[in-house]
N, C-alpha and C positions, 0 to 999 in steps of 0.2 A: 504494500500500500504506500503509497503518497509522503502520508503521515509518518512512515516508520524511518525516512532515511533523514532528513534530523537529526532525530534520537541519537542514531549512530555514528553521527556524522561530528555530534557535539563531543561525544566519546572518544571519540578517534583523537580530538582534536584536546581533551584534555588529558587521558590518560596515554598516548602513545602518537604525537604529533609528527611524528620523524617516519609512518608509514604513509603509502601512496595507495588514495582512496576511490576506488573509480563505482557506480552506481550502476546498479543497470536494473530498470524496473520493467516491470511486467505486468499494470494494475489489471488486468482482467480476469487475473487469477481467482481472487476471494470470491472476486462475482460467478465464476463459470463454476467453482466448489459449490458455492451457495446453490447454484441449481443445480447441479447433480448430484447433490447430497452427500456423496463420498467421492474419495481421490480415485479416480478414473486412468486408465493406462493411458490415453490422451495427456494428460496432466502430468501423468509421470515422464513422458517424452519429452514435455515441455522442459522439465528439471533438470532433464538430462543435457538437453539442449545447451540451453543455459550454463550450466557448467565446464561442459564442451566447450562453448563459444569463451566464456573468462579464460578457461585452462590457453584458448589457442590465442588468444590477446597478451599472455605472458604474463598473468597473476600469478602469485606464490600461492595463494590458498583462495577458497570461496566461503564468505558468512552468508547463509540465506537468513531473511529477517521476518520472515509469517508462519508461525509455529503452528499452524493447521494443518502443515503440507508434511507432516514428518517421515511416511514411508515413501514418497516421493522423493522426501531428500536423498534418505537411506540411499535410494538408487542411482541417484547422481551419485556420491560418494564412491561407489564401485564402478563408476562411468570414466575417470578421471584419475591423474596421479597425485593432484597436489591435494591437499588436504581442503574438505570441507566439514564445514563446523553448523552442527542443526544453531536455530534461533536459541534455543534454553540451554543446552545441554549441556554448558557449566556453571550458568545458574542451579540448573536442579540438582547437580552435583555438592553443591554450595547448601542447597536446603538441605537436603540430605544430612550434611553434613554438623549441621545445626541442632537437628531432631528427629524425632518420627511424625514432629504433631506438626504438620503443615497447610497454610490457607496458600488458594490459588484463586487470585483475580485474574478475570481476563474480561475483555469489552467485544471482540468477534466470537461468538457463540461456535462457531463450530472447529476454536481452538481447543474446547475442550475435550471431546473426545481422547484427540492426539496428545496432548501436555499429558493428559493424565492415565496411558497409555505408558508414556515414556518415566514418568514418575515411577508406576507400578513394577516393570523391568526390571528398573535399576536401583529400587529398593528391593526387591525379588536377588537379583545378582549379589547384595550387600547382605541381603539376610535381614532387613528393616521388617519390622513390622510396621508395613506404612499406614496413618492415620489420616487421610488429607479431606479437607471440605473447599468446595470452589463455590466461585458467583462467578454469574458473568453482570456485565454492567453494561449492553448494548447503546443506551443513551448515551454512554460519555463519549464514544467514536464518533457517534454521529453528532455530539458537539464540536467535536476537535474537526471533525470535516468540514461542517458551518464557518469554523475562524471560531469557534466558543471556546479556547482553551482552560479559561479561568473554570468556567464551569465543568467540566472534563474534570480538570485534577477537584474538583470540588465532592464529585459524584465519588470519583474512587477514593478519594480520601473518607467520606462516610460508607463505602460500603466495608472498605477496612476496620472499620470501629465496630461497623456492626458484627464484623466475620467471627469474632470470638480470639480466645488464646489459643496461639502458636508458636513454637520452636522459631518459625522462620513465616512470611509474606511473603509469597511469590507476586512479584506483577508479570502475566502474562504475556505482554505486548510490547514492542519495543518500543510505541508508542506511547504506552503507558511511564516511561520511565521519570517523563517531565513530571508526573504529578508524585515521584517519592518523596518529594524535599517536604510537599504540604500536608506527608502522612504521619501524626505522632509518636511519637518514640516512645516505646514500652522497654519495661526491663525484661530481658531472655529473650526479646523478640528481634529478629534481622529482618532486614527490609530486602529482599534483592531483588535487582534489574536487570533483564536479559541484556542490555547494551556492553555494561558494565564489565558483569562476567565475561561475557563473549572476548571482549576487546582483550582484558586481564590472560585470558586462555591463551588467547593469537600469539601477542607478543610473547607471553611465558614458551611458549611452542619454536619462536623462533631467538627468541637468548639463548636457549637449551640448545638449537641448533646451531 
């Protein structure tokens, strides 16, 4: 989406300024998910695509940024040599890492399926006995697409309050990341941002290398 490469783009630029950040969107996708209700081998080509097309432009690696697409990604990842990284999956590695008691916001309703999907997994693989409650908050997107963003971070910051205690906050959406700053700090409780982690993961992947 639109809304998501900001988020990442502000990330880029304060945790790890010294990489080369190129964009390449493809808004049709949430919408063509949305009507066909699940990821479609059409879709999965497209991912592949995509990957292909970065890998042959002379990226070092690909971050996809709409966490709904997740076995889609999976299969670009084996499409390609350079490393691709899903939207969450060091965030959720991150929640994890926190607790078993985890909230999952997200504002594109049929992120959740996939997030919590991937959640499941990889507390499965850890031996977690995973506990997680999610919302979706569909109005706040569709304020952040209006130009509403006050109200956006307004909506997820209450739905936050309402979610209950947690180990860890997931925000779903990369888009959602603007509105962590206006969500309140609890004791035991971590905020995390797919931007965030993501960016932390890339760089950590290539110091190492």
């Amino acid at each position: 989406m639109p809304v998501a490469i900001e988020p990442v783009a502000y990330v880029f630029r304060e945790l790890w300024p010294q990489a080369r950040v190129t964009h390449l969107l493809d808004d049709s996708l949430p919408e063509d998910l949305t009507a066909a209700g699940s990821i479609t081998p059409t879709i999965v080509e497209r991912f592949v695509a995509m990957a292909r097309y970065c890998e042959s432009c002379g990226a070092d690696a690909v971050l996809f940024t709409c966490s709904a697409f997740g076995t889609a990604i999976d299969a670009a990842k084996h499409a390609v040599r350079v490393p691709v990284l899903k939207p969450n999956e060091a965030m959720l590695e991150e929640a994890l890492a926190a607790g078993p008691e985890l909230a999952l916001l997200a504002t594109f309703e049929p992120s959740i399926p996939s997030l919590k999907k991937e959640f499941e997994d990889l507390a499965a693989t850890r031996g977690i006995q995973l506990r997680l409650k999610t919302r979706t908050i569909p109005a706040a997107i569709a304020a952040l697409q209006k130009g509403r963003a006050a109200e956006h971070d307004r909506l997820i910051a209450a739905a936050a309050a309402e979610i209950g205690p947690c180990d860890a906050l997931v925000l779903g959406q990369f888009s959602m990341a603007r509105a962590a700053t206006g969500i309140p700090s609890k004791a035991g409780r971590k905020v995390l941002t797919s931007p965030h982690s993501a960016v932390e993961r890339l760089k950590s992947m290539f110091a190492a290398g």
